[in-house]
C-alpha positions, 0 to 999 in steps of 0.5 A: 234247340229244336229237339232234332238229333245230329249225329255227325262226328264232333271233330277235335284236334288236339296240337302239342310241339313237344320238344322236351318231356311228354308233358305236353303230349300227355296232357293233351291225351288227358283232354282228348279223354275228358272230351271223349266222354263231355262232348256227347254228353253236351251235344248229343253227338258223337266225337272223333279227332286226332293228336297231332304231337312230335313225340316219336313213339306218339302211335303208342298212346292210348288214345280214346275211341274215335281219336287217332295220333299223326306225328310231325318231325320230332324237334328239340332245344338246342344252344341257340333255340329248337333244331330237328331232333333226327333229321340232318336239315336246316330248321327252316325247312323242317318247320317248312314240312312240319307246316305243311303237315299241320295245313293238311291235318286241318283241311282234311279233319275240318275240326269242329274245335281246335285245342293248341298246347302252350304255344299259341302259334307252334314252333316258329310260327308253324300255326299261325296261317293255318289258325289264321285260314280256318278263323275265316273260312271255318268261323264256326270252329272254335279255337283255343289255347290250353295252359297248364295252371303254372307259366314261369315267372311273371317277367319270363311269361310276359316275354313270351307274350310280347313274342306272340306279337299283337295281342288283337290279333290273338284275340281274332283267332282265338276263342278262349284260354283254358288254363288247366288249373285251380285259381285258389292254387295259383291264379296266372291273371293275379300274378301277371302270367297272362296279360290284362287284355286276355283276362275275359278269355280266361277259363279255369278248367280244373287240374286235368286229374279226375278222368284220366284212363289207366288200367289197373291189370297193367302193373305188375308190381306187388303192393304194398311199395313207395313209388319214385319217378320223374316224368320223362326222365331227360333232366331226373337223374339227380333226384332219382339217384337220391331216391335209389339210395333211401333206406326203405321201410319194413314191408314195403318195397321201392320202385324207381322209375327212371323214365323213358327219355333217360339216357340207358347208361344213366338207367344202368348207374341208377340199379347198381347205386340202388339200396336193397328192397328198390328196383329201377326200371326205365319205364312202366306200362301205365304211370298212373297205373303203378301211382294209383297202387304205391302207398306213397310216391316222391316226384318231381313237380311236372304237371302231369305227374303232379296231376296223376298223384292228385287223384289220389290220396297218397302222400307225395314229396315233390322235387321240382326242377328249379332250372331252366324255369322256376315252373315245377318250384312255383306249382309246388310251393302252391301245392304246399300252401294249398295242403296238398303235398310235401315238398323238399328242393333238390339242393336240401334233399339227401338219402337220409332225409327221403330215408325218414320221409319214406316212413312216415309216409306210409303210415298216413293218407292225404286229403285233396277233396277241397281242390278242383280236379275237375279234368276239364268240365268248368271249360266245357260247360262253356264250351258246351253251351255255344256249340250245340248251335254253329256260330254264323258270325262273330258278333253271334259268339260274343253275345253267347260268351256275354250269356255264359259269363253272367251265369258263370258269374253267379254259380262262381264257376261251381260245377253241380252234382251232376251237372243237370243244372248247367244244362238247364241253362244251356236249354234255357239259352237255345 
């Protein structure tokens, strides 16, 4: 580096399809946050950049300063695949206007780093000749793929590779896979998560749990109480409606939250079942917020939750889903073996057995200090280093990888105190 200072805009886009839940919004607005702060930090630059998700209530996120949200036609998952959520079109023509929203997104923001939420290529392939486009045009840009540490099964997540089509061709357009996660936990290239070929474009960024913004004057619920909730509420009611009923410690109070997605007459069902001591609303003003206060929380085993409990040291009992996917069990039985939390499958969970839970819960604190929740800094060291200085070729790229990955090799994917000694190297190399 020639000391010069450039303060041109970093420019990030962030891509979620969103269909079912919030997961994907919520953990790209996670990264948005982290990269709000590492990225100036590492480069010297400002940061500005865009969510560009399909949840419709997408404009009341709380977005980093410097970053905005555009919405696409909200989809979801039909009997025979995805289908328009509100519009009365075929889907082929709503992936058309969706298409056509992204391609305009890309060319107007010229994004400096374009991060793709789970589906390499989007719904139906909406992604693919835009990413395609800005790889030739925009070399510089760097391109990546960010999975939550957990795929599915191994057959399941081998299906939805061979469905991307050529793997070389995603190796052309893509720079790196960031895999949300900690490979002491659940590691998707010993499990056959994702495909041999891909390993090298693997990075491990951490659970995306350290880092996230909340405020805390947001709640107003009064401590001391043990917490309930289940994402986004479209598929928690049979959790939930066990948790209402549990009997609720002396001194404490419990709060159910339902979630946004639950259907109103499912919320109403839940207040009139729910034990005394317990109140069920449909949602809070910030999630992490109302976690970061409880004495102790019951949830199911979706990523972002599960993340918003890890950067704490409450105790948290996990109810995962099991159907349509076996993600939520696998992450939680992971978790349990790490000592990381408790966790009871829905078939065996009953009032009375929460009842008990409850109590011994609130007398006790849990550590997670031995997990990474880095939030994203293993990613970004790499990221980091290769950015400062504009790619001219591709050739150029796998020289920089071929620097990082030698050191990486040697610290073993540590981040040190600080971070000073990583940015040695990043001197040291430019």
């Amino acid at each position: 580096m020639d000391g010069s200072e450039n303060t041109t805009p970093f420019r990030v886009l962030l891509y979620s399809h969103d269909s079912v839940g919030l997961g994907h919004i919520r953990r790209n607005l996670a990264l948005a946050h982290t990269l709000a702060t590492e990225i100036p930090a590492m480069t010297g630059r400002p940061v500005t950049g865009m969510l560009l998700t399909g949840v419709g209530h997408g404009t009341d996120l709380d977005v980093p300063e410097g970053f905005d949200v555009a919405l696409l036609p909200s989809i979801c998952k039909g009997d025979s695949g995805y289908e328009p959520r509100h519009m009365q079109v075929p889907m082929d023509d709503l992936i058309d206007i969706r298409t056509q929203l992204v391609k305009g997104v890309v060319k107007g923001l010229s994004p400096d780093l374009i991060v793709v939420d789970r589906h390499a290529y989007g719904v139906n392939g909406e992604l693919r000749k835009t990413l395609a486009k800005t790889r030739k045009k925009r070399p510089g840009t760097t391109i990546v793929l960010g999975l939550r540490e957990v795929l599915d099964e191994p057959a399941v997540a081998a299906a939805e590779w061979e469905r991307l089509g050529d793997l070389e061709t995603f190796r052309a357009i893509f720079d790196e896979i960031w895999v949300y996660g900690d490979p002491q936990v659940h590691d998707v290239r010993r499990t056959g998560e994702v495909p041999a070929i891909l390993h090298d474009m693997v990075r491990y960024t951490g659970y995306l749990s350290n880092g996230r913004r909340w405020v805390p004057e947001a709640d107003p619920t009064e401590a001391p109480y043990i917490v309930s909730m289940s994402g986004g509420g479209s598929d928690g009611k049979g959790m939930l409606s066990i948790a209402a009923r549990a009997t609720v410690p002396a001194g404490h109070r419990h709060l159910v939250v339902a979630g946004p997605q639950m259907p109103a007459e499912d919320v109403a069902e839940l207040q009139r079942h729910a034990a005394p001591g317990t109140r069920v609303v449909a949602s809070v003003p910030d999630g992490l917020a109302t976690i970061r206060r409880a004495t102790a929380v019951v949830s199911m085993a979706g990523y972002n939750t599960v993340n918003e409990v890890m950067s704490t040291d409450h105790p948290v009992l996990l109810v995962p889903r099991e159907l349509p996917r076996q993600e939520q069990l696998i992450r939680a039985r992971g978790l349990k073996r790490a000592g990381a939390v408790d966790m009871e499958r829905l078939d065996h969970l009953t009032a009375d057995r929460l009842s008990a839970w409850f109590a011994a819960a609130v007398h006790r604190t849990q550590d997670r200090t031995h997990l990474d929740l880095a939030g994203g800094r293993v990613e970004l060291r790499g990221f980091g280093a290769f950015s400062v200085k504009k790619r001219q070729t591709r050739d150029d790229l796998v020289k920089v990888k071929g620097h990082l990955t030698e050191i990486e090799n040697a610290f073993h994917n540590k981040t040190p105190p600080g971070g000073g000694l990583w940015y040695g190297y990043q001197t040291r190399l430019f």
